[in-house]
ZALO-228601 format. One record per atom (N, C-alpha, C, CB): x, y, z; residue in three letters. Coordinates in steps of 0.1 Angstrom, whole numbers, plus 5000, padded with zeros to 4 digits. Glycine has a CB too. Example, Ala and Ser with C-alpha at 12.3 -4.5 7.8 and 13.67 -1.06 7.14 Angstrom:
513249435078ALA/512349555078ALA/513249675078ALA/511349555090ALA/512849785071SER/513749895071SER/512950005079SER/514149945057SER/
% end
This chain:
508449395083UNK/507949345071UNK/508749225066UNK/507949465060UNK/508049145060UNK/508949015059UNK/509249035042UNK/507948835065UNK/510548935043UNK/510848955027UNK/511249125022UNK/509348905019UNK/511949195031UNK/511749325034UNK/512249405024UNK/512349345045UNK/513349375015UNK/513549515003UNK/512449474991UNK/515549534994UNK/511749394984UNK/511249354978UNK/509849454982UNK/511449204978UNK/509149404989UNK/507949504995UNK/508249634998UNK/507349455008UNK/509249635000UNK/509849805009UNK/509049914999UNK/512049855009UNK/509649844983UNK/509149954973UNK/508149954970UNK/509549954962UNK/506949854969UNK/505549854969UNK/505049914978UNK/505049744970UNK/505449964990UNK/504349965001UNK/503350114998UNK/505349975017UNK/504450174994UNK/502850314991UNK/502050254981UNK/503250514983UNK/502250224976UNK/501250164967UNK/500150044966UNK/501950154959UNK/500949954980UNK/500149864983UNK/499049954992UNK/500849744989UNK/499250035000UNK/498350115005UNK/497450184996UNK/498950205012UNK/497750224988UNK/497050334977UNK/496550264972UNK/497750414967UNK/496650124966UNK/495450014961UNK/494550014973UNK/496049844957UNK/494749924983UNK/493749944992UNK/492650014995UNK/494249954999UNK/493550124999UNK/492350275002UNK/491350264988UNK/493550495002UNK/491950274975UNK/491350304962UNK/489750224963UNK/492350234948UNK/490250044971UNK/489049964969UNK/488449974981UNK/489249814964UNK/488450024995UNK/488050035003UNK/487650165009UNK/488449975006UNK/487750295002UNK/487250405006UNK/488350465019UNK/485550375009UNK/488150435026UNK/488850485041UNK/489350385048UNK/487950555051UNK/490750375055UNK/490850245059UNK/491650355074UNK/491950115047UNK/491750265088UNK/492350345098UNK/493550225097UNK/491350375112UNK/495150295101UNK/496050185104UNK/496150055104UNK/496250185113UNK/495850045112UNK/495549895124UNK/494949785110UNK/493849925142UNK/493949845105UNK/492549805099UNK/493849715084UNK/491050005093UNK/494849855080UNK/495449825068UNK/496149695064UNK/496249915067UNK/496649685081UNK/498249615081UNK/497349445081UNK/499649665101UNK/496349465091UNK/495449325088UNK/495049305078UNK/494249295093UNK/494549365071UNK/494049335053UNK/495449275049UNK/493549525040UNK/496649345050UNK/497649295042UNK/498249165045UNK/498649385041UNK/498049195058UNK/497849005061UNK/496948925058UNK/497748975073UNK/495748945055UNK/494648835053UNK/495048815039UNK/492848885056UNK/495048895030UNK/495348895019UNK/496048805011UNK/495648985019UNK/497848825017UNK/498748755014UNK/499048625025UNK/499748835013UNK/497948545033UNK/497748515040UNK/499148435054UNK/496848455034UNK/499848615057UNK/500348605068UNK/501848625061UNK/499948475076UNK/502048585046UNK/503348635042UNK/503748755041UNK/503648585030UNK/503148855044UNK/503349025045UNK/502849065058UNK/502449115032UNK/503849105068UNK/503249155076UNK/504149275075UNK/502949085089UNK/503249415078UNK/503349495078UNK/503149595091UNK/503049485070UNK/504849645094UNK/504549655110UNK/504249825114UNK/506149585120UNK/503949845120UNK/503749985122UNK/505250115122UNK/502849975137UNK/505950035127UNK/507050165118UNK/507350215103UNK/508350125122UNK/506950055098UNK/507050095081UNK/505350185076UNK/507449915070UNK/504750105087UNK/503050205083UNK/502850325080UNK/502150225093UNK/502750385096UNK/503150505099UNK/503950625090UNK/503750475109UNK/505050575089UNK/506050715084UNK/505450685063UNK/508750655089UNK/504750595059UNK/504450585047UNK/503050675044UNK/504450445044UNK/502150635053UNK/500850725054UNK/501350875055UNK/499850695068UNK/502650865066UNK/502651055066UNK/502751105058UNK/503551145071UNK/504250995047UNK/504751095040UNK/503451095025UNK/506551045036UNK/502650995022UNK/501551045015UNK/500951105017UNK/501051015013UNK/500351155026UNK/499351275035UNK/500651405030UNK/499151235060UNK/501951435033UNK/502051515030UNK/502451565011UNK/502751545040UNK/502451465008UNK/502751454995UNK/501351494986UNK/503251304993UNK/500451524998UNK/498551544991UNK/497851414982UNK/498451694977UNK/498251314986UNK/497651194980UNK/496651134993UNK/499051074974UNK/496751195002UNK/496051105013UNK/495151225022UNK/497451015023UNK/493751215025UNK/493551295036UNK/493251225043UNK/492851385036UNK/493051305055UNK/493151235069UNK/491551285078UNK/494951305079UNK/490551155082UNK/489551265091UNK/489651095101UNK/487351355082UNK/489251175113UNK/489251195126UNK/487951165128UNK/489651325131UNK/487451025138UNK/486350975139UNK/486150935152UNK/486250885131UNK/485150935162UNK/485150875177UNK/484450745171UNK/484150965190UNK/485250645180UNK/484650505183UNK/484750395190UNK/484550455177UNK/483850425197UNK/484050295212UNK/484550425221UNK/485750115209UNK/484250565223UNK/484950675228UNK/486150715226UNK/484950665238UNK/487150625216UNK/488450665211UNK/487950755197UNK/489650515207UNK/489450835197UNK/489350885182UNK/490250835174UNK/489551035180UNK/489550815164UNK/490350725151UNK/490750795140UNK/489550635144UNK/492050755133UNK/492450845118UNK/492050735107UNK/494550895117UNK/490950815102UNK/490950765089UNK/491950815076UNK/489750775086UNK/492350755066UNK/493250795056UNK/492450755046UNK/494650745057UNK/492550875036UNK/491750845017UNK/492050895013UNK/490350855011UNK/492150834999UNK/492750874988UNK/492151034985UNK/492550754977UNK/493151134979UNK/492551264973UNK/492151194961UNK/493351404971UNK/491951304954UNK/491151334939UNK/493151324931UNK/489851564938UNK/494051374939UNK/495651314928UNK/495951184934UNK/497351414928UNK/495251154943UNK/495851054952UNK/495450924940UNK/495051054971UNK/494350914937UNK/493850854934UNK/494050814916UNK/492950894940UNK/494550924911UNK/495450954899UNK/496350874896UNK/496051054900UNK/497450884910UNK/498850814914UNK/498850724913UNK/499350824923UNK/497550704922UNK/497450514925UNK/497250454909UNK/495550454937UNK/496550504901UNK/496650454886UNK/498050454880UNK/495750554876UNK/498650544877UNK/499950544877UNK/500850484879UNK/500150584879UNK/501050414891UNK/501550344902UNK/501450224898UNK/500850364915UNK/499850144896UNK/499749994898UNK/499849994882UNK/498249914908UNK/499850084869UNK/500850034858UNK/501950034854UNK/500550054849UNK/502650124865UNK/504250064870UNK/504649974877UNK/504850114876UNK/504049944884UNK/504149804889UNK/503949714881UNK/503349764898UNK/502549714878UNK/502249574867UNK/503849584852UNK/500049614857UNK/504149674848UNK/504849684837UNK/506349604844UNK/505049864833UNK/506849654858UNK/507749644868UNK/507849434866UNK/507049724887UNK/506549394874UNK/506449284876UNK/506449204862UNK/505349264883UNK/505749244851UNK/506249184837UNK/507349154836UNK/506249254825UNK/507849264834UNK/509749254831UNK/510149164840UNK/510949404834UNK/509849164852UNK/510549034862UNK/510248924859UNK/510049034877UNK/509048904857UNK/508848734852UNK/509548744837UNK/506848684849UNK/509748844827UNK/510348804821UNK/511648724819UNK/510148874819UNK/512648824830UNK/513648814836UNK/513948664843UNK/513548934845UNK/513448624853UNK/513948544861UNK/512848384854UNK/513648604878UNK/512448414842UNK/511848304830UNK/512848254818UNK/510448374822UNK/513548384820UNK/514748364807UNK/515548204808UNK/516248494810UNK/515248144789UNK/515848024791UNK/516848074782UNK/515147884788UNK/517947974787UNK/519248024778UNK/519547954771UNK/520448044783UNK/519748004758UNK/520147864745UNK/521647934744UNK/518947864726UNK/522047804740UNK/523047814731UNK/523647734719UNK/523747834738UNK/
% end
């Protein structure tokens, strides 16, 4: 992941937006969105992927179904019914998060 403690803390939640506006997303599918998106300044590699989906899946914010395609089976991941709660929760902590930062690093100093 580039730019790596800064995103580290976003990342469930950059997932959890995602899934929210795209219904079901598989891996692979995620880490390209986050690249097209931020076009190429976020890549997001599959070790930080992986262990973030699990630990939402077990946290009950995420279910998981199982699809054949092209003869492979695929994991889809979507948001539950709290999952989807969280993710509200979440992106007005962030947004509140990101205020205070621009506040912060806008500060002019008088004296």
């Amino acid at each position: 992941m580039k730019s790596s403690q800064l995103y580290k803390g976003s990342l469930n939640t950059i997932i959890m937006k995602l899934l929210e506006e795209n219904d079901k997303m598989y891996g692979y599918e995620i880490t390209q969105k986050v690249k097209a998106i931020t076009l190429g300044e976020l890549i997001i590699t599959e070790g930080a992927l992986y262990p973030a989906l699990h630990k939402l899946e077990a946290e009950g914010l995420l279910d998981v179904e199982i699809e054949r395609v092209d003869n492979r089976l695929r994991k889809y991941y979507k948001l539950t019914e709290s999952g989807r709660k969280e993710t509200a929760n979440r992106l007005v902590e962030l947004e509140n998060f990101i205020r205070n930062m621009q506040s912060l690093v806008n500060l002019k100093l008088e004296f």
